[in-house]
VMD Tcl script that draws the C-alpha trace (Angstrom):
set ca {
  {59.59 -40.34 43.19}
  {58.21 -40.67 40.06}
  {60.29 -36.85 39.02}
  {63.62 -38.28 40.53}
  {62.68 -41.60 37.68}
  {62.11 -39.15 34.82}
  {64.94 -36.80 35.98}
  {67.80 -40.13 35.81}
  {65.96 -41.76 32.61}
  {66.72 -38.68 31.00}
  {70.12 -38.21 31.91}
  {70.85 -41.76 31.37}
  {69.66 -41.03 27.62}
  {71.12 -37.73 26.93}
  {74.56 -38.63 28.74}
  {74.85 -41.64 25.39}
  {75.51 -38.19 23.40}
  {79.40 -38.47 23.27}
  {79.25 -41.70 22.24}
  {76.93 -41.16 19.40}
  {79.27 -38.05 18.12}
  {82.21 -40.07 18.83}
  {80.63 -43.41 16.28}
  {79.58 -40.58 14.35}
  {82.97 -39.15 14.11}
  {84.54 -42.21 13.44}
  {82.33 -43.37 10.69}
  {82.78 -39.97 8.67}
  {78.73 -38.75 8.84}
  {80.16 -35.82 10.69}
  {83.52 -33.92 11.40}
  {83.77 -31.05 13.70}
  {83.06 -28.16 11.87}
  {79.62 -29.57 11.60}
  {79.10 -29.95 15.18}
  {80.40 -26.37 15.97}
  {77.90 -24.85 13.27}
  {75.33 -26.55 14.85}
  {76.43 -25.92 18.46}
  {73.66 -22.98 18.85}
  {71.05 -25.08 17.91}
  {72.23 -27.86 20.16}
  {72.16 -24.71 23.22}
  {68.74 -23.66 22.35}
  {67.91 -27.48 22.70}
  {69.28 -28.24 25.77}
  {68.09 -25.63 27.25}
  {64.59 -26.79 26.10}
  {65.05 -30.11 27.08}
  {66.32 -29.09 30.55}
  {63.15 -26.98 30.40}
  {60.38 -29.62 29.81}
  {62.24 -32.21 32.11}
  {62.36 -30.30 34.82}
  {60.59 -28.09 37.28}
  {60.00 -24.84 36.39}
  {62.81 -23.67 38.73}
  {65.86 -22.01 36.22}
  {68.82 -23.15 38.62}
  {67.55 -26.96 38.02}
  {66.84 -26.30 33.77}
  {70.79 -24.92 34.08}
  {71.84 -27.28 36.20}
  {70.32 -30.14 33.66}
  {71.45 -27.88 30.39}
  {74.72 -27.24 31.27}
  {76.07 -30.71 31.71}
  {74.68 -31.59 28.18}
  {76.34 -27.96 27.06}
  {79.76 -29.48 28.39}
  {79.66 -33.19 27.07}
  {78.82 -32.15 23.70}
  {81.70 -29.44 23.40}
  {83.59 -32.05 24.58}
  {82.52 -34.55 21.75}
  {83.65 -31.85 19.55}
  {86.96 -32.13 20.52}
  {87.16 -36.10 20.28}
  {85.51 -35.45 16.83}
  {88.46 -32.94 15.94}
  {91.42 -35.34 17.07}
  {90.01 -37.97 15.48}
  {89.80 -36.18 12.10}
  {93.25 -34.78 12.81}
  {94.50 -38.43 13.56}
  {93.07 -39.73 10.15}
  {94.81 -36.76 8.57}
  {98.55 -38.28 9.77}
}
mol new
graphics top color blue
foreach p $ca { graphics top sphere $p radius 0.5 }
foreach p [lrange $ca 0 end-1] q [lrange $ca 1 end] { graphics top cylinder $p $q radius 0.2 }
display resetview
């Protein structure tokens, strides 16, 4: 029980990621070309995180990682039509 807690806790947390590069975005701390030159640091992380909040089994550190790996590509693309809308 107490995994299955520490396992939705986390996603809960890391799953508020958009949303912070989205605010992020908007306020003008960061633009896209930012987030893409830190995009293998932000792998190497994930897959870390998905590392020490799971079991040692890779299909569950993937299967934790590669959600994370998706949103935040994804909040790189908000980020880029949002600059692109300020731009018009």
């Amino acid at each position: 029980l107490s995994f299955s807690i520490k396992l939705l806790f986390a996603f809960g947390i890391l799953f508020e990621l958009p949303v912070l590069i989205v605010f992020l975005s908007l306020a003008g701390i960061v633009d896209h070309k930012q987030l893409l030159k830190f995009s293998r640091w932000f792998i190497v992380l994930a897959l870390i995180v998905g590392a020490v909040m799971t079991t040692p089994d890779v299909i569950t550190q993937i299967m934790f990682a590669g959600p994370l790996i998706v949103l935040y590509f994804i909040s790189v693309l908000i980020a880029y039509f949002i600059e692109r809308s300020r731009k018009t």
